[in-house]
C-alpha positions in Angstrom: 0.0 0.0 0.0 2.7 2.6 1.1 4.2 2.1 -2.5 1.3 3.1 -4.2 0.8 5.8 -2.1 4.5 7.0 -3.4 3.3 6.4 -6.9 3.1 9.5 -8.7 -0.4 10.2 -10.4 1.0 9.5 -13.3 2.6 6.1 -12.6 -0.7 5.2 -10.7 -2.6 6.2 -14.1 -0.5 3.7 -16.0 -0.9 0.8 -13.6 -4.7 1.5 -13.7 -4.5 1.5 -17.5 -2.6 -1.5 -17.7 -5.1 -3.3 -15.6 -7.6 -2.0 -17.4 -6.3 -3.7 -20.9 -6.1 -7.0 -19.1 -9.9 -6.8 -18.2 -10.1 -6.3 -21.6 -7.9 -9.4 -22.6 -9.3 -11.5 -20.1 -12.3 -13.5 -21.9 -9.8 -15.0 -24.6 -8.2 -16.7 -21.5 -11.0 -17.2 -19.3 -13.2 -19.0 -22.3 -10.6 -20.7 -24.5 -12.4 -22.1 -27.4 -15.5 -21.0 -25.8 -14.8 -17.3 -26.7 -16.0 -15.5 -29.6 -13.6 -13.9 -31.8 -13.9 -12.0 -35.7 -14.1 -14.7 -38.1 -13.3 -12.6 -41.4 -9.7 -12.9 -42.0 -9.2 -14.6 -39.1 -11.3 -18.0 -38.4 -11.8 -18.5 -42.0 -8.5 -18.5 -43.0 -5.5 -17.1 -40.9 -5.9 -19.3 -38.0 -6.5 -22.5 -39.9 -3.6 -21.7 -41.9 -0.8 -21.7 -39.1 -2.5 -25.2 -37.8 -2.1 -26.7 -41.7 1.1 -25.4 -41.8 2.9 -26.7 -38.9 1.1 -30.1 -39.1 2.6 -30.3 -42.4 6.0 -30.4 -41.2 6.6 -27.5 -43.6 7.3 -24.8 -41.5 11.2 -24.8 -42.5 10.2 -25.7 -46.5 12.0 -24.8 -49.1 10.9 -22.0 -51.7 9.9 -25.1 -54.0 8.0 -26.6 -51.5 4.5 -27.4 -51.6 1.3 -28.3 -48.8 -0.3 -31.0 -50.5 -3.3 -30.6 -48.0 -4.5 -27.4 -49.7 -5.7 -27.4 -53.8 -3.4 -30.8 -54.5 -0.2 -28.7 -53.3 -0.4 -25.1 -52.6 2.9 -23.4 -52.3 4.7 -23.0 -49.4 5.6 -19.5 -50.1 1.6 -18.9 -49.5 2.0 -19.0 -45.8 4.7 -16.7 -45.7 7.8 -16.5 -43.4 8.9 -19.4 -40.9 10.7 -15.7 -39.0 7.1 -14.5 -37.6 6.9 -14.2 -34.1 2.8 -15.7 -34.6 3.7 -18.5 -36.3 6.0 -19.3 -33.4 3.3 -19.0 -31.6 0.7 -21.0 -32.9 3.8 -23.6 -33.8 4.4 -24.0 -30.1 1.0 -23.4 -28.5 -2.9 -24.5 -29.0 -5.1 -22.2 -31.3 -6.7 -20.0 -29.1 -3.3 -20.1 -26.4 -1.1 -18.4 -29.2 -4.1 -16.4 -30.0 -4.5 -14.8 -26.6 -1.2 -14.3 -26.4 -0.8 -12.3 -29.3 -3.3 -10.7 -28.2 -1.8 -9.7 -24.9 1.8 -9.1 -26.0 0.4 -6.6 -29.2 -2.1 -4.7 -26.9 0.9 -4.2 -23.9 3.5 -3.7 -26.7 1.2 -0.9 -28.4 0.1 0.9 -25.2 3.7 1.3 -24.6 4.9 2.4 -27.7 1.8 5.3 -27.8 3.2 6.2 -24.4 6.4 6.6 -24.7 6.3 8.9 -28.5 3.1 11.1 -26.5 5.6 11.7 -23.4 8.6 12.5 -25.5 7.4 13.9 -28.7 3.9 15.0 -28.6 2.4 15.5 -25.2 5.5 16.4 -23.1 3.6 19.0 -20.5 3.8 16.7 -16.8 0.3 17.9 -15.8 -1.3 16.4 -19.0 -0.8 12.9 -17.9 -4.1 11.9 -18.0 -4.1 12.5 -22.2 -0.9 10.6 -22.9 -1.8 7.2 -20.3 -5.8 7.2 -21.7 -5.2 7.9 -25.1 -2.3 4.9 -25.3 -4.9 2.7 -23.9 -7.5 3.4 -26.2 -4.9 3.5 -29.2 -4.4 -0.3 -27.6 -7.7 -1.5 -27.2 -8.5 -0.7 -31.1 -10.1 -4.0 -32.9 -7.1 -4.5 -35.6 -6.8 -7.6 -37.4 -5.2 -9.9 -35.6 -2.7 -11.6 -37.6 -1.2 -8.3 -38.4 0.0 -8.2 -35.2 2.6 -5.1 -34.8 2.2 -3.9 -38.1 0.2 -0.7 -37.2 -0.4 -1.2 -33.4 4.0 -1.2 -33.3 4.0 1.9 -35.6 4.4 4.3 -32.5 6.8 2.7 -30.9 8.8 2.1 -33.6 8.2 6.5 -34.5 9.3 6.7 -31.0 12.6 5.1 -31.8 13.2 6.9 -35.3 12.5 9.8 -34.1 15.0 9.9 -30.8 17.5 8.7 -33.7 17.0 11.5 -35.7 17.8 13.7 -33.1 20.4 12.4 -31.8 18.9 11.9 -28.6 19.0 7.7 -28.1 20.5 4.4 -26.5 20.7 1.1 -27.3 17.1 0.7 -26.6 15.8 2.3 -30.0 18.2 0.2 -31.8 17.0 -3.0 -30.3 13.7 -1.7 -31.2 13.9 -1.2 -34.6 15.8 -4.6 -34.9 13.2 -7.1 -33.2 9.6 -5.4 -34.4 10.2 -6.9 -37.3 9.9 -10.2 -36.1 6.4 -9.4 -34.8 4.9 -7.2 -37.7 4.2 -7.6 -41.6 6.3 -5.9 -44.2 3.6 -5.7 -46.7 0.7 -4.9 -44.1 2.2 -2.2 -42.5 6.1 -1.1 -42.3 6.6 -1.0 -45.4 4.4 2.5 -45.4 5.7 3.1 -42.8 9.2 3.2 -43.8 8.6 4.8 -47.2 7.4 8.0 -45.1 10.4 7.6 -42.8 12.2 7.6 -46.0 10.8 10.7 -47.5 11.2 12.7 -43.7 15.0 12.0 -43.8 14.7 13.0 -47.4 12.9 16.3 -46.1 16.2 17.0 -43.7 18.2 16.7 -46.6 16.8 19.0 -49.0 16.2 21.7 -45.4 18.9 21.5 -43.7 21.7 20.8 -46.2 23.3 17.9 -44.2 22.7 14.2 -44.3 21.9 12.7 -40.6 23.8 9.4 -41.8 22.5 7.7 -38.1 18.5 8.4 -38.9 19.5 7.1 -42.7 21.3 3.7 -41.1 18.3 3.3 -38.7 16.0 3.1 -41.8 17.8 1.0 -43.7 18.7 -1.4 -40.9 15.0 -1.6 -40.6 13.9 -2.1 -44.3 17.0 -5.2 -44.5 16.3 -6.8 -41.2 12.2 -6.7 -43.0 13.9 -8.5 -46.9 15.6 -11.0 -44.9 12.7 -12.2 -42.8 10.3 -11.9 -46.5 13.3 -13.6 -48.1 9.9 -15.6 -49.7 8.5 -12.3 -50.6 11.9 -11.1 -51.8 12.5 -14.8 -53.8 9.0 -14.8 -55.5 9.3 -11.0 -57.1 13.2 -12.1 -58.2 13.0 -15.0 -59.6 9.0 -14.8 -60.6 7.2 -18.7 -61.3 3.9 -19.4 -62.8 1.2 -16.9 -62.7 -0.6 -16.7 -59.4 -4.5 -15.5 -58.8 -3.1 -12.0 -58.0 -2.1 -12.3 -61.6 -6.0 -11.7 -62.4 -6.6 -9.0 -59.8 -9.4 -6.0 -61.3 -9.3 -3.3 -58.3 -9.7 -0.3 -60.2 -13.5 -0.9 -60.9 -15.1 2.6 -59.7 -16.8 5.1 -61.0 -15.8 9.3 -59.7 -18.1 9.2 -57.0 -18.3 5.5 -56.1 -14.8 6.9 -55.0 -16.0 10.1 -53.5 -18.1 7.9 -51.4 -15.7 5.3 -50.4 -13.4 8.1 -49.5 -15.9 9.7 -46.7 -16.9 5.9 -45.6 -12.9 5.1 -45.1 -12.5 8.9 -43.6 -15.4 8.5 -41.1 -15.8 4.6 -40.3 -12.6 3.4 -41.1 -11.7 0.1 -43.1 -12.1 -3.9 -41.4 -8.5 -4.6 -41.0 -7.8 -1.0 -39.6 -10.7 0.2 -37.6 -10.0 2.8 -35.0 -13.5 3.7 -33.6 -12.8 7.4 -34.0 -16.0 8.5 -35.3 -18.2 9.4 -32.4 -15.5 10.8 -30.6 -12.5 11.8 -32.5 -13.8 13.0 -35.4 -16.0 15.6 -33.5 -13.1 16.8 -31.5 -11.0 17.0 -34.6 -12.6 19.5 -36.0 -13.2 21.5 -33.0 -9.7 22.2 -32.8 -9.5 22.7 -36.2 -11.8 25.5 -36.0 -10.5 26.8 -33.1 -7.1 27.1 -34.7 -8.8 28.3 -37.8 -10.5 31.4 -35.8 -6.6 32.2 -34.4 -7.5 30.8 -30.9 -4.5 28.6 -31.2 -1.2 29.4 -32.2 2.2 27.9 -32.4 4.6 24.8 -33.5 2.2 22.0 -31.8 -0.6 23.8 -33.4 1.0 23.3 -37.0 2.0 19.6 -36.1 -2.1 18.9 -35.5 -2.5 20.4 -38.8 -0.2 18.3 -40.8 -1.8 15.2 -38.8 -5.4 16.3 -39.8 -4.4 17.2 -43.8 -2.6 14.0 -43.8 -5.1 11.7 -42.4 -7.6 13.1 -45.0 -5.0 12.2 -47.9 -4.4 9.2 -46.4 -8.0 8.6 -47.1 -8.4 10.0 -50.1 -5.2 7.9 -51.5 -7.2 5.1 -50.5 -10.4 5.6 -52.2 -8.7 6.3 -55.1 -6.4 3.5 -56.0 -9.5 2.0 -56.8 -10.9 4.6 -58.7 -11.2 3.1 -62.8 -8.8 5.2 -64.1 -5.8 3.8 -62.6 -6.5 0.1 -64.5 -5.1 0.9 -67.9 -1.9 1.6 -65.4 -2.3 -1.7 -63.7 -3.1 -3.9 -66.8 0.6 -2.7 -67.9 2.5 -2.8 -64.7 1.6 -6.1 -62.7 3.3 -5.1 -59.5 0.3 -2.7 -59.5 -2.2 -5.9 -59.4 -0.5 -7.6 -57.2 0.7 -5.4 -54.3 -2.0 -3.5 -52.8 -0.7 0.2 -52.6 -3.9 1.5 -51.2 -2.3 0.1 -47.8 -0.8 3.5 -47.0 -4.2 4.0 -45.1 -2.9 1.3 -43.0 -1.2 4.7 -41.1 -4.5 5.7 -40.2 -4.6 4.4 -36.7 -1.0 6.3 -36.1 -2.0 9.5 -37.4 -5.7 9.5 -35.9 -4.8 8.8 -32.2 -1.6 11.5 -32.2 -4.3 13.7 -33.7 -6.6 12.6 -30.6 -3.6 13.2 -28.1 -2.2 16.7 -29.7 -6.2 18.1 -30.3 -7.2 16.9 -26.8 -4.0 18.4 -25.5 -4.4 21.5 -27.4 -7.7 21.9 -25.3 -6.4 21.0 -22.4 -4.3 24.1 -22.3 -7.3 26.2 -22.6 -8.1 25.0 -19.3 -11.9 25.4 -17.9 -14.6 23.6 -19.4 -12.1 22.3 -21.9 -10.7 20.4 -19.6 -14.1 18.7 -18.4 -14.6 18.1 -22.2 -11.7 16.4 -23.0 -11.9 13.9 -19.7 -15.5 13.0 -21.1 -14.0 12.8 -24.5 -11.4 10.2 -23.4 -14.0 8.6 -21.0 -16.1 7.8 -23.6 -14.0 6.9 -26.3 -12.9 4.2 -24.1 -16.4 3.5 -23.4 -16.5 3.0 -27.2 -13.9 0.7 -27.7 -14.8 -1.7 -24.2 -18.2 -2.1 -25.9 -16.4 -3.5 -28.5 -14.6 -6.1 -27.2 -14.5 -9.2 -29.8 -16.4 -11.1 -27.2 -19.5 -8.8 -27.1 -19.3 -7.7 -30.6 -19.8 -11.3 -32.0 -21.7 -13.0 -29.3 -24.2 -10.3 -30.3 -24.2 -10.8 -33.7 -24.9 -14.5 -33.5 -21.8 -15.5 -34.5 -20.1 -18.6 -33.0 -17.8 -19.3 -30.9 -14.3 -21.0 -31.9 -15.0 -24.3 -30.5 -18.7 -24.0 -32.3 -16.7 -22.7 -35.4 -14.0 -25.6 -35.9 -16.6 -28.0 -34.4 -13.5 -30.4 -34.0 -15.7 -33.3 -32.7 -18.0 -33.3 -35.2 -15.3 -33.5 -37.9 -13.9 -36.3 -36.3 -16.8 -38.3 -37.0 -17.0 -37.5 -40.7 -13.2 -38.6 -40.5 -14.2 -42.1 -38.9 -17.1 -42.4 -40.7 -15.4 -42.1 -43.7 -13.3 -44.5 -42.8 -9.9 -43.8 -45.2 -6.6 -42.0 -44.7 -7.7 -38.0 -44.9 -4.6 -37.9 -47.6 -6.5 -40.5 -49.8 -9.6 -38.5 -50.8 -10.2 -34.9 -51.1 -13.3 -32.8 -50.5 -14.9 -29.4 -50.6 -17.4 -27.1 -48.4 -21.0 -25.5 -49.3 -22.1 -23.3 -47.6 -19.1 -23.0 -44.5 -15.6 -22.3 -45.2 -13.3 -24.7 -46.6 -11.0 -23.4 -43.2 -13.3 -25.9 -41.2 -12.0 -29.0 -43.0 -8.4 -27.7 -43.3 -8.0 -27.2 -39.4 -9.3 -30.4 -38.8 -6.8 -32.4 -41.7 -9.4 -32.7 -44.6 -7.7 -32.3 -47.7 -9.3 -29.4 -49.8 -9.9 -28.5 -53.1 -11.5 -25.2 -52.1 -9.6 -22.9 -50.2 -9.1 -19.3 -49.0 -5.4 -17.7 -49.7 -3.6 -15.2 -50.3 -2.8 -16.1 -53.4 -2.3 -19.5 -55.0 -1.5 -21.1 -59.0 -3.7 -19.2 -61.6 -3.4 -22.7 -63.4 -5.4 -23.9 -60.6 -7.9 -21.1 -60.5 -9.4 -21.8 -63.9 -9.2 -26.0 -63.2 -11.9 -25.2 -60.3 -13.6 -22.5 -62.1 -14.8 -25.6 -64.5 -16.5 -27.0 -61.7 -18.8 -23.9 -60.9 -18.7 -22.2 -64.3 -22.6 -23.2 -64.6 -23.4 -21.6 -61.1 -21.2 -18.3 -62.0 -23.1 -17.7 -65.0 -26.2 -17.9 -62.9 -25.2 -14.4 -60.6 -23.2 -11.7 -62.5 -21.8 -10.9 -57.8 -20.6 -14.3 -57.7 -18.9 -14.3 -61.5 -16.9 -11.0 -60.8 -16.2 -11.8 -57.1 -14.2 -14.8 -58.6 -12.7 -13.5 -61.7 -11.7 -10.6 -61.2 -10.6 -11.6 -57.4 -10.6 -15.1 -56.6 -8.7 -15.4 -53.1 -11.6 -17.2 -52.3 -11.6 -20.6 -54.3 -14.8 -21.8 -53.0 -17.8 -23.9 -54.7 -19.9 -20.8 -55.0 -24.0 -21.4 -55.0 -25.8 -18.9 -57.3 -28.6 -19.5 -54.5 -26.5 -18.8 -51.3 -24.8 -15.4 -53.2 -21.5 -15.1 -51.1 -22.8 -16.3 -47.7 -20.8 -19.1 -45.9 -22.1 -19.6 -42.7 -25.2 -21.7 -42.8 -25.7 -22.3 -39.2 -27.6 -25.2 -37.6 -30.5 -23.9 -37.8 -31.0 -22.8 -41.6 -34.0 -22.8 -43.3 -31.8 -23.1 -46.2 -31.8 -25.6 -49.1 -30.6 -25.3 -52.3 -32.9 -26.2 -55.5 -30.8 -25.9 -58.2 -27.5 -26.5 -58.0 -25.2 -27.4 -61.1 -21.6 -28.4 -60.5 -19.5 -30.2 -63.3 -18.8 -33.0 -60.4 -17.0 -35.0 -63.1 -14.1 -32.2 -63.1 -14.5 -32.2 -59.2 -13.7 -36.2 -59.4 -10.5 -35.8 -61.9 -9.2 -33.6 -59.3 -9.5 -36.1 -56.5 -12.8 -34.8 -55.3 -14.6 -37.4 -53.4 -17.2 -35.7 -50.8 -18.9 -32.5 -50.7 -19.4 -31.1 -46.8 -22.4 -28.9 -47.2 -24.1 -27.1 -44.3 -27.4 -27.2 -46.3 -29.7 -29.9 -47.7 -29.1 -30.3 -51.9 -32.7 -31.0 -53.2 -31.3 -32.1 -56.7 -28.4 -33.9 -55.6 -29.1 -36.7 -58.1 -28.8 -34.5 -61.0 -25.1 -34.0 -59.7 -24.0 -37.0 -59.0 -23.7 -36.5 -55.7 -25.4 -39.3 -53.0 -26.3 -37.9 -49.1 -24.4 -40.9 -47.2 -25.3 -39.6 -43.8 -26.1 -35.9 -42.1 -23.8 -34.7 -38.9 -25.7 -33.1 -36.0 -23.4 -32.6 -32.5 -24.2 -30.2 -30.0 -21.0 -28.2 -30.0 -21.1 -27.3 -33.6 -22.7 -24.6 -35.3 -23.4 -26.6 -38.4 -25.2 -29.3 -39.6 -23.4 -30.9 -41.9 -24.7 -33.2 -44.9 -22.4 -35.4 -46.4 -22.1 -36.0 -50.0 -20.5 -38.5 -52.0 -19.5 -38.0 -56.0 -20.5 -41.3 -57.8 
């Protein structure tokens, strides 16, 4: 007690934070595989992916190498590097263990990281405590996608670094820094943004100030190596290019001038699914408070100026976004691939950066107006934490109906499709209706359908035989998989791009028409559908026996090709 008493308010703030983030931790390791977590990107593909992976033994494989679980071999260079910190994780520990681990490390790690640039770089004054320890929390407790790990929730601890680099002002610790996020971020979701602005500031002090800071420079470039030599995948596939891939096929340019308009005021106010910061109710409205303020001259100096460039250059960011899939880029991409197949728009993965140090400085700015300012800006931080508690993974989708991960990879009743089968999983192949093809990978079927990054463009029109008939049927479905195609599923002109037919569906489908005898030359065997095929005769297919078990969400019909 008497060394919390000692604790300045300051300290006590952060220990109160801290617990605080553990709360919001805690049902990922109170429930297990009872909890509820996102499902896009995640359950449907990541996850299932780092189980195939290290059952295959391939998690060392060679560039060559191939996971014969997935599409009769999918590359091994699909899964990416063997040097991620998550893979370790999952490699080492059950599913939802490495899960919640990630979890915990990437929210402590960026809570830290916010503090630490606020209290040296943005938010220095010692009485404003309370808006560098809450806004750090709530920059932590932002729903990113999990796989990405540190790739934008690591962004400001990694500015925090650069930035005592540049100058001048550093220890060991920033070098360690920049030398082991790497290991826990992506190079293409995230750093490599990052580092091209880094690059273009040191650029900036070149042109300015007429002398090259060689130690900001090496810091940079340490960074960008240490991130080629863990991609050395990455790096192999653009150097020494192979066969065509899906990526090869990829039509993102589609929209129209204000198609884009409107996706740029969606992405500025609401945010994008694998970046989402929660700032509209509360940051937004603050934002432009100061903004006006400053605007009338109420405000005035060099941490006035640096809120400016924050609030110009998240609406670019924005705007950036929208645009690289505006229509009049594709005559671009159809002559430079590289433009297909990286996704550039990813700058706006900065967003969550840039939006909570424009939280921090505007609520600071406010702060020094003292008053009623200060009242506003405790609410604001108050309830933007509010915000972000209320949506917790585990109340977001247990709300929605979604289920949980134990209902999700429904590993029991798998099992008994495996025994009732009856053959070695490697002897037959099969593929999903109606639930994702992750549910059979995770528990060892071997699938023709799958969800990937990217895969063998060869491969993509093999399948696309099986469901030409059905694509023809829905124009959504035809251009979902042409001009995309990550997901290589047997898509149902009925079902439109739905895949989670739970239990208790009303769903059947009438008229289905799959070119099963292309479906048997691949290997196909048995169709796991999670709804009831009225006109399986006229396919070939024969219902051998339907799978009901209490701690699945699906029912699951099994069909066999004749």
């Amino acid at each position: 007690m008497k060394r919390w008493t000692s604790l300045s308010p300051e300290k006590k703030h952060v220990w109160l934070a801290l617990c605080l983030l553990l709360i919001y931790v805690s049902p990922l390791f109170i429930l297990g595989e009872n909890a509820h977590i996102r499902v896009h990107d995640n359950l449907d593909s990541n996850i299932a992916w780092y189980k195939v992976l290290k059952d295959s033994g391939q998690l060392f494989g060679s560039s060559n190498a191939v996971i014969p679980q997935i599409i009769n071999g999918l590359p091994r260079n699909a899964f990416g590097t063997e040097f991620s910190g998550i893979e370790w994780l999952h490699h080492l520990f059950p599913s939802m263990l490495a899960y919640a681990l990630s979890q915990l490390l990437t929210r402590i790690i960026a809570f830290i990281g916010m503090f630490l640039l606020l209290k040296k770089h943005f938010v220095k004054a010692a009485e404003a405590y309370h808006i560098r320890v809450w806004v750090s929390l709530a920059f932590a407790l932002t729903p990113f996608w999990p796989s990405g790990m540190l790739s934008t929730l690591g962004m400001p601890l990694a500015l925090w670094a650069f930035m005592n680099i540049r100058n001048g002002k550093f220890t060991w610790k920033e070098w360690l820094t920049i030398i082991l996020i790497p290991f826990y971020s992506s190079f293409v979701l995230g750093f490599f943004f990052f580092l091209f602005f880094m690059g273009l500031l040191w650029l900036r002090d070149l042109l300015v100030k007429r002398k090259p800071n060689w130690g900001f420079f090496s810091s940079i470039s340490l960074m960008t190596l240490i991130y080629l030599m863990i991609e050395y995948r990455l790096v192999y596939s653009l150097v020494f290019p192979e066969a065509p891939t899906s990526r090869n096929e990829f039509v993102s340019s589609t929209l129209g001038f204000w198609h884009t308009i409107r996706l740029f005021i969606k992405n500025y106010f609401l945010g994008h699914t694998h970046v989402l910061t929660l700032h509209t109710l509360v940051i937004v409205p603050l934002s432009f408070i100061v903004v006006v303020m400053i605007w009338k001259k109420e405000m005035r100096g060099i941490i006035e100026k640096r809120y400016l460039y924050l609030f110009i250059f998240n609406i670019i960011l924005s705007i950036w976004y929208a645009f690289w899939f505006y229509q009049g880029w594709q005559p671009l991409k159809d002559r430079i691939s590289l433009l297909n197949t990286f996704n550039f728009a990813r700058f706006h993965f900065l967003r969550p950066l840039v939006i909570y140090l424009m939280f921090a400085v505007g609520a600071f700015l406010l702060w020094g107006k003292s008053g009623k300012w200060r009242l506003f800006v405790k609410i604001c931080l108050i309830v933007q934490l509010l915000v972000l508690f209320a949506a917790n993974d585990e109340i977001v989708y247990r709300v929605e109906g979604k289920p949980s991960v134990k209902q999700f990879y429904a590993t029991t009743q798998f099992k008994e499709i495996e025994q009732y089968i009856g053959k070695p999983q490697s002897s037959y192949r099969v593929a999903s209706i109606g639930i994702h093809p992750a549910i059979a990978q995770y528990n060892g079927f071997y699938t023709l359908d799958t969800y990937n990054n990217f895969y063998p463009l060869t491969y993509k029109h093999q399948f696309r035989k099986i469901i030409a008939t059905e694509l023809a049927k829905s124009p959504t479905l035809k251009k979902y998989f042409d001009q995309w195609g990550g997901r290589c599923y047997i898509f149902v002109a009925e079902l439109g791009k739905k895949y989670e037919f739970k239990k208790d569906s009303k769903v059947k489908i009438h008229h289905l028409q799959l070119n099963t005898s292309v479906f048997k030359q691949m290997g196909g065997q048995f169709i796991l559908s999670a709804v009831p095929i009225t006109n399986a005769e006229a396919n070939s297919l024969e219902l051998k026996k339907t799978f009901d078990q209490k701690d699945s969400a699906w029912r699951i019909y099994l069909y066999h090709v004749k």
